[in-house]
Backbone as CSV, one residue per row, in Angstrom:
resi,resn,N_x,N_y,N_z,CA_x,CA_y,CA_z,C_x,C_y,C_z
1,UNK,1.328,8.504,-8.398,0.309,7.523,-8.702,-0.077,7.635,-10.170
2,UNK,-0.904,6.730,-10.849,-0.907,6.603,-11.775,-2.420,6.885,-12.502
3,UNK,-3.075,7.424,-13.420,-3.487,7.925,-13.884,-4.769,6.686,-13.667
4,UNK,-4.679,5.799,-13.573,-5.839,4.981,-13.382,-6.375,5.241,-11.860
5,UNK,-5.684,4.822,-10.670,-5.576,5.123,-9.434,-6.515,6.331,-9.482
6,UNK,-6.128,8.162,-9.865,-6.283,9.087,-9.863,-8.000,8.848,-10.250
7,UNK,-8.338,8.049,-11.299,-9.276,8.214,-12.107,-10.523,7.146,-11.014
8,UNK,-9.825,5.820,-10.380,-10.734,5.321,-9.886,-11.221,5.730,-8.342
9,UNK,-10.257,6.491,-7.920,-10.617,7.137,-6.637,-11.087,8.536,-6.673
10,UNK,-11.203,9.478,-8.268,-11.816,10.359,-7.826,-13.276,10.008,-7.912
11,UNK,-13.591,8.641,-8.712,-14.831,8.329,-8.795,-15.881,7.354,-7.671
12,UNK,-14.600,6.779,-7.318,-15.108,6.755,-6.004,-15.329,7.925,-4.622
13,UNK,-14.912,8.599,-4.675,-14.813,9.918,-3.800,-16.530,10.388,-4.268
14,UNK,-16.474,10.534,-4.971,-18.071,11.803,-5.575,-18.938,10.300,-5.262
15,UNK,-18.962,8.947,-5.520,-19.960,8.277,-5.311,-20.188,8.366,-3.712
16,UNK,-18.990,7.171,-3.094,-19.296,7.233,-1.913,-19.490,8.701,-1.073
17,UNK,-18.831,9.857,-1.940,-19.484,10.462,-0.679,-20.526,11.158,-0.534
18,UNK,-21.202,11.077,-1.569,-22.860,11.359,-1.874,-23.680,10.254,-0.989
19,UNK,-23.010,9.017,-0.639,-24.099,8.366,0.325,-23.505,8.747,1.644
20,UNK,-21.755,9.460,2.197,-21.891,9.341,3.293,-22.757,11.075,3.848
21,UNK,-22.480,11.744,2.929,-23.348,13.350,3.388,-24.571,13.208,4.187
22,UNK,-25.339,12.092,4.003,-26.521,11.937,4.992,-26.250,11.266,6.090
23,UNK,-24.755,10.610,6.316,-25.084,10.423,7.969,-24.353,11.247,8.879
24,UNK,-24.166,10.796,9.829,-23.890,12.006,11.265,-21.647,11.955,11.157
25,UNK,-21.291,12.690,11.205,-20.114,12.867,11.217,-19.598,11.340,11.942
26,UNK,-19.754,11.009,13.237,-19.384,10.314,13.761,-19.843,8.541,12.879
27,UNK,-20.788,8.652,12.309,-21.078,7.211,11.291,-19.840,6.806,10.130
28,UNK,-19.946,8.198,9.492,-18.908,8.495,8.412,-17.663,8.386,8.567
29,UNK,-17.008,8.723,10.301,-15.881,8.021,10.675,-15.787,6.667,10.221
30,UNK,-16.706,5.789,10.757,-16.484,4.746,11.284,-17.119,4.050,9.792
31,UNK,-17.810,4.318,9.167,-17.619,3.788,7.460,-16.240,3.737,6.867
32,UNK,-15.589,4.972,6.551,-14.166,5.160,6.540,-13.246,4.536,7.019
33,UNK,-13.089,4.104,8.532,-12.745,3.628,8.924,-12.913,1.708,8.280
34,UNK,-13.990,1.255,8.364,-14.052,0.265,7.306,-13.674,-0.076,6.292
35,UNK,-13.944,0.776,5.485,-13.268,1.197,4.198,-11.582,0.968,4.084
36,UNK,-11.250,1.683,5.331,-9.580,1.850,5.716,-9.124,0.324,5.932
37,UNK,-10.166,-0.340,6.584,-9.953,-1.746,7.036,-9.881,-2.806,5.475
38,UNK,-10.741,-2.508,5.007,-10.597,-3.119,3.811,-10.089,-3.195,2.785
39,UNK,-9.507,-1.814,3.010,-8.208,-1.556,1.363,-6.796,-1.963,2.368
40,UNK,-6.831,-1.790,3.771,-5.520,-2.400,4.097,-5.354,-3.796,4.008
41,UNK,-6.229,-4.437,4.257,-6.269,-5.733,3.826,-5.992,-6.717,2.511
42,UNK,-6.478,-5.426,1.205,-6.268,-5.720,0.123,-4.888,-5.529,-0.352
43,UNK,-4.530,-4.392,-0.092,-3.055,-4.173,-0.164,-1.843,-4.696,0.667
44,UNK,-2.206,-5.345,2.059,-1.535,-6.278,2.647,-1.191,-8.025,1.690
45,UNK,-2.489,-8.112,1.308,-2.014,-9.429,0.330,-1.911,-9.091,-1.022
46,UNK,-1.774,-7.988,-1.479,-0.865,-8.040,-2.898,0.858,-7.450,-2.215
47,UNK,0.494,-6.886,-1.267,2.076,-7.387,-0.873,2.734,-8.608,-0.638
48,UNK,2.141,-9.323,-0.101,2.461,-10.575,0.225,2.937,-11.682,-1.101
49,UNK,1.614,-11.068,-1.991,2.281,-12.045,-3.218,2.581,-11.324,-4.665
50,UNK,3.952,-10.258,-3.853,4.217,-9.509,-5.031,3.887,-9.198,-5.996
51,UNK,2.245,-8.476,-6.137,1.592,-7.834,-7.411,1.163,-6.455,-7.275
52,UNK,1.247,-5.827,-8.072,0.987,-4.170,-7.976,-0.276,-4.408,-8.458
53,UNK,-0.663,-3.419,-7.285,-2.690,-2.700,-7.739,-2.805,-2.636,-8.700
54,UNK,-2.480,-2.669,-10.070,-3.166,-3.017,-11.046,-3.008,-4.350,-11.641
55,UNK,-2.071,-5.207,-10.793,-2.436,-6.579,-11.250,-1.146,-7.353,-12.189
56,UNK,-0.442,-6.269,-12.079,1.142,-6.655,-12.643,2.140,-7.092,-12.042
57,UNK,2.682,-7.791,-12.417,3.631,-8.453,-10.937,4.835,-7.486,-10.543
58,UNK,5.137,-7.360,-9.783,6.569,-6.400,-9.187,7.723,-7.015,-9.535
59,UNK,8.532,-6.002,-10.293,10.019,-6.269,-10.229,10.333,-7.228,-9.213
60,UNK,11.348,-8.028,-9.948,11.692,-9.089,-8.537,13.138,-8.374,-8.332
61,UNK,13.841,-8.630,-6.551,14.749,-8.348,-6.623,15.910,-9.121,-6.959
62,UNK,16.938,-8.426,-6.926,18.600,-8.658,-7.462,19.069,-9.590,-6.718
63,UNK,19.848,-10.234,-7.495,21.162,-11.200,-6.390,21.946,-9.980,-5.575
64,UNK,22.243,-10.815,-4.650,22.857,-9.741,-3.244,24.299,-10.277,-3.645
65,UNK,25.267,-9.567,-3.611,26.831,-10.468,-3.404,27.357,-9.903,-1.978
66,UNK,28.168,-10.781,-1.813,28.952,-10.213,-0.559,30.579,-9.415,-1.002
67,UNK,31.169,-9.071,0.007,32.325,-8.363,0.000,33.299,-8.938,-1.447
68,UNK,33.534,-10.118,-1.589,34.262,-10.736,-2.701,33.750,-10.830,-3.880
69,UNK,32.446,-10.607,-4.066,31.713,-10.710,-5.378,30.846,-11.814,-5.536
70,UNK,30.527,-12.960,-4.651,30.002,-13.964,-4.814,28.419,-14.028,-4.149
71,UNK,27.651,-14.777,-4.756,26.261,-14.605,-4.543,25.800,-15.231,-2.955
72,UNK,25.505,-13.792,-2.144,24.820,-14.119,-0.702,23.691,-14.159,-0.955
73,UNK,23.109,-13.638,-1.462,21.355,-14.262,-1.594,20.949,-14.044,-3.142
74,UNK,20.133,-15.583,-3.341,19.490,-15.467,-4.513,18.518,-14.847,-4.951
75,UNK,18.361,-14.335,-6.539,17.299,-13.228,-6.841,16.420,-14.082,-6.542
76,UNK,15.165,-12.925,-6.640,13.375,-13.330,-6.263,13.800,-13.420,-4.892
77,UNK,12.686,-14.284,-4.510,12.065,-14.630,-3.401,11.199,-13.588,-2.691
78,UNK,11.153,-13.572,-1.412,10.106,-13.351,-0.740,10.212,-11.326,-0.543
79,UNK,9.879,-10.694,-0.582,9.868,-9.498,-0.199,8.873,-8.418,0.664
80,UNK,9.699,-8.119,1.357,8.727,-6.893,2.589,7.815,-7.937,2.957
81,UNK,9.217,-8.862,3.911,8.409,-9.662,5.163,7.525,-8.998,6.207
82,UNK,8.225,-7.463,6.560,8.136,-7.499,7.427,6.492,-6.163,7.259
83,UNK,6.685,-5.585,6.243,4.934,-4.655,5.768,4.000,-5.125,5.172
84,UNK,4.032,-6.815,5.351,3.140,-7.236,5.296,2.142,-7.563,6.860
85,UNK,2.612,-6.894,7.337,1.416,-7.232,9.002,0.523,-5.976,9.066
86,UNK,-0.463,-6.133,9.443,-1.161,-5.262,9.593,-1.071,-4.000,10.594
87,UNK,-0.121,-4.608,11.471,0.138,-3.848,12.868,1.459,-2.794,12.211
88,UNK,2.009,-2.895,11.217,3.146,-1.919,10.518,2.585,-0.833,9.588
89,UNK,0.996,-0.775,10.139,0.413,0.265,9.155,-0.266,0.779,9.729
90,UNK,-0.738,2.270,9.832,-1.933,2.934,10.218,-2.816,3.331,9.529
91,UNK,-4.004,3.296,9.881,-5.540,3.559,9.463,-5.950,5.206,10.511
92,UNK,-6.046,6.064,9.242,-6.115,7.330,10.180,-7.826,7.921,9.351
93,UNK,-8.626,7.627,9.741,-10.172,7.816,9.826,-10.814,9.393,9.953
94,UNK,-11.058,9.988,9.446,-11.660,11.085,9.885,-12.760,11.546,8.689
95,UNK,-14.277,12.339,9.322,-15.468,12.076,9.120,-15.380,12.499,7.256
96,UNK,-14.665,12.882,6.904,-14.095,13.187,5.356,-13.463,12.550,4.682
97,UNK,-12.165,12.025,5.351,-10.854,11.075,4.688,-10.795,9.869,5.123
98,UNK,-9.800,9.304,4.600,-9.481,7.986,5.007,-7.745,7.743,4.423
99,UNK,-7.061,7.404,5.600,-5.537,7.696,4.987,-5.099,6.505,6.011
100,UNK,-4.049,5.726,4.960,-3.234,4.275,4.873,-2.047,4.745,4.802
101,UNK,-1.219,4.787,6.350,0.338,4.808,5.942,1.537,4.138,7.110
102,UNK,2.294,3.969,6.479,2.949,3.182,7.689,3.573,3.743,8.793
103,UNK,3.536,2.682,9.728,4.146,3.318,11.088,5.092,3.722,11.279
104,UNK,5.591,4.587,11.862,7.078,5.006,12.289,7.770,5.429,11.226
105,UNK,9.113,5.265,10.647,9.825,5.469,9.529,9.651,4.989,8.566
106,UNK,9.240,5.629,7.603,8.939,5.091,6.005,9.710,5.036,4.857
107,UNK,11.208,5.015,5.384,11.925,4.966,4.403,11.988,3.983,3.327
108,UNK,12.049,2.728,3.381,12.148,1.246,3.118,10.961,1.473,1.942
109,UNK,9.736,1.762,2.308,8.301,1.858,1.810,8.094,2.792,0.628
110,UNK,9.251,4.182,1.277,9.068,5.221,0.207,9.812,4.900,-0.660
111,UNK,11.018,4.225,-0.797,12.309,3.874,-1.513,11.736,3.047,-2.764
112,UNK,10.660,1.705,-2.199,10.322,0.971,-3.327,9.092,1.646,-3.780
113,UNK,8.374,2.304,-3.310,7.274,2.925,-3.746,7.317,3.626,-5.148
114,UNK,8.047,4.514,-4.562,8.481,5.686,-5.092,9.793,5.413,-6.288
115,UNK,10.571,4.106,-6.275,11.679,3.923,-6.828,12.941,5.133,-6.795
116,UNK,13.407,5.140,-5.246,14.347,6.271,-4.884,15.686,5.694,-4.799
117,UNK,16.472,6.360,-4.587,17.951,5.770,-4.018,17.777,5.836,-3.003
118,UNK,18.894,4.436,-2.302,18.602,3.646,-1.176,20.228,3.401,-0.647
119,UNK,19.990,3.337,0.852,21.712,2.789,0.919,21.894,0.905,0.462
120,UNK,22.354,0.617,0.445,22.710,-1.190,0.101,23.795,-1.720,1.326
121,UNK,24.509,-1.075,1.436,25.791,-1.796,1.963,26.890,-0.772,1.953
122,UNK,28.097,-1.778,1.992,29.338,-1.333,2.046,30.237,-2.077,0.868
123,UNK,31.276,-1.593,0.354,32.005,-2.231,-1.007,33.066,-2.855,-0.284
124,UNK,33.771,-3.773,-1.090,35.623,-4.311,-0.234,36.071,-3.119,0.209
125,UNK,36.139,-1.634,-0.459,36.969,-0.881,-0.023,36.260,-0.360,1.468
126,UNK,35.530,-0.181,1.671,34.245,0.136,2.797,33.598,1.100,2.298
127,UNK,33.779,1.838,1.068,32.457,3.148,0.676,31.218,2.329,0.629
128,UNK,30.621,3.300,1.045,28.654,3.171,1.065,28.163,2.938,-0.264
129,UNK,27.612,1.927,-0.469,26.719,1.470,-1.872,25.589,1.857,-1.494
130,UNK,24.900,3.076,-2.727,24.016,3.162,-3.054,23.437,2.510,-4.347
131,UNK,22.153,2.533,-4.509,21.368,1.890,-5.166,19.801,2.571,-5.945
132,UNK,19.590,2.273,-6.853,18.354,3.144,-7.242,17.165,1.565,-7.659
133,UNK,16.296,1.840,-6.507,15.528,0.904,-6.530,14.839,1.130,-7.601
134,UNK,13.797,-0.230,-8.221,13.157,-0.041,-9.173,11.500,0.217,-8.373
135,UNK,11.068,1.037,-9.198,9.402,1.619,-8.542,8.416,0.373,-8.445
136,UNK,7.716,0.324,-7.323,7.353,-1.256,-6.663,5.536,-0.460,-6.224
137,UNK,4.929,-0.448,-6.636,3.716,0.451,-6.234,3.083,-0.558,-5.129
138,UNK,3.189,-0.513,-3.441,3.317,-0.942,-2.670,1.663,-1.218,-2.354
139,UNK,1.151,0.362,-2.358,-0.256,0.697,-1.897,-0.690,1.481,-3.100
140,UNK,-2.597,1.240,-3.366,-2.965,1.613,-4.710,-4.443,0.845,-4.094
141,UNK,-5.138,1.148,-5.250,-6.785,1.634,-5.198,-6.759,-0.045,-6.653
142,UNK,-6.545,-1.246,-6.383,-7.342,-1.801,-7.179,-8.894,-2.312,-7.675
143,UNK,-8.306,-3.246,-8.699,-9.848,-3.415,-9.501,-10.837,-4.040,-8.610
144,UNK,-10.426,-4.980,-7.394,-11.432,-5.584,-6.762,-11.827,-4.749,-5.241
145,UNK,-11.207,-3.516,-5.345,-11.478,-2.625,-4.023,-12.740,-1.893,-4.031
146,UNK,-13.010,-1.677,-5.179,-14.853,-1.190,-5.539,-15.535,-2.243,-4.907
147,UNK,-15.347,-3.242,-5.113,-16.538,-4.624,-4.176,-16.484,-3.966,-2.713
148,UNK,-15.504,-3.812,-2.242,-15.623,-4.043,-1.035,-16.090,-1.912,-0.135
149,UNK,-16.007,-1.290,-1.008,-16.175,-0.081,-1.193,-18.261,-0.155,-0.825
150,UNK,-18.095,-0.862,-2.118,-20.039,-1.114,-2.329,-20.593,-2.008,-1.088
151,UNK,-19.989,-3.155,-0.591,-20.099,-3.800,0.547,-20.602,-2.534,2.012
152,UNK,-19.659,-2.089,1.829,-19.534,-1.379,3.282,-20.270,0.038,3.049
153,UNK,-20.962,0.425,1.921,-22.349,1.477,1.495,-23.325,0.756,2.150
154,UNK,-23.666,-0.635,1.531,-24.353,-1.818,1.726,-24.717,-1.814,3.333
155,UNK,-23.958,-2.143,4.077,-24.039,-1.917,5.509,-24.360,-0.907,5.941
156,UNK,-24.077,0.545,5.292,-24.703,1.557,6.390,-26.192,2.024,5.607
157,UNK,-26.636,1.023,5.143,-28.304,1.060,4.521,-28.462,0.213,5.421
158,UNK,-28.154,-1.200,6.335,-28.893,-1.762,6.355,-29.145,-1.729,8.061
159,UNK,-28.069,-0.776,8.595,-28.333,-0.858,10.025,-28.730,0.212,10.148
160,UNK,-29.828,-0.091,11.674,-30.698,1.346,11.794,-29.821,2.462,12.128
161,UNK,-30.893,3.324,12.206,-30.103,4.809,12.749,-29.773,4.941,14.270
């Protein structure tokens, strides 16, 4: 992660959790849990319209060729149809943390995340094409996630005990 990320979540960490220390373990879940709800949400639609948490657009991908060399799919378009649903991610809540990660196998996720080598395919001859994806920062702490951070403080002032 990147040095901004690092910088806006340790400052969020010491704020929010100076207001959650006064409530009961089980509140602080379920703030967190909110919280969890609301940065997945945020990071579900900058997936959707290919922009990294800080607001830069993502590498677009490559033309695909097939076995002969000729173009099977055109660059750009649409990417990570399928981690954009909400149901391909977990929200794991507990009266301290709050942790966003996806379900089941995370290869696909860690590959562009992380910008790792990846398998691609197969060549005319049949060897395995690998590939070194370019780094795609999937999930991240952006500029408009403090609103919704302060929102959900907001709420546990305003309902009783």
């Amino acid at each position: 992660m990147t040095d901004y990320d690092s910088d806006a979540l340790h400052g969020l960490d010491s704020w929010f959790g100076r207001i959650l220390q006064g409530l009961s373990p089980g509140k602080r879940r379920g703030a967190l849990l909110k919280l969890g709800q609301a940065l997945r949400r945020s990071n579900l639609a900058r997936i959707k319209d290919n922009v990294e948490p800080d607001g830069g657009a993502m590498e677009e991908r490559k033309s695909r060729l097939d076995r002969r060399g000729r173009v099977r799919a055109k660059a750009g378009g649409t990417m990570f149809k399928r981690l954009r649903y909400a149901r391909r991610w977990q929200i794991t809540a507990r009266p301290d943390s709050v942790e966003m990660a996806p379900k089941g196998k995370a290869r696909i996720p860690a590959e562009h995340h992380f910008g790792l080598r990846g398998y691609v395919g197969r060549g005319p001859d049949g060897r395995k094409i690998y590939t070194r994806y370019p780094a795609r920062r999937l999930l991240g702490f952006g500029r408009e996630d403090d609103k919704a951070a302060i929102d959900i403080a907001a709420e546990l002032f305003d309902t009783p005990p």
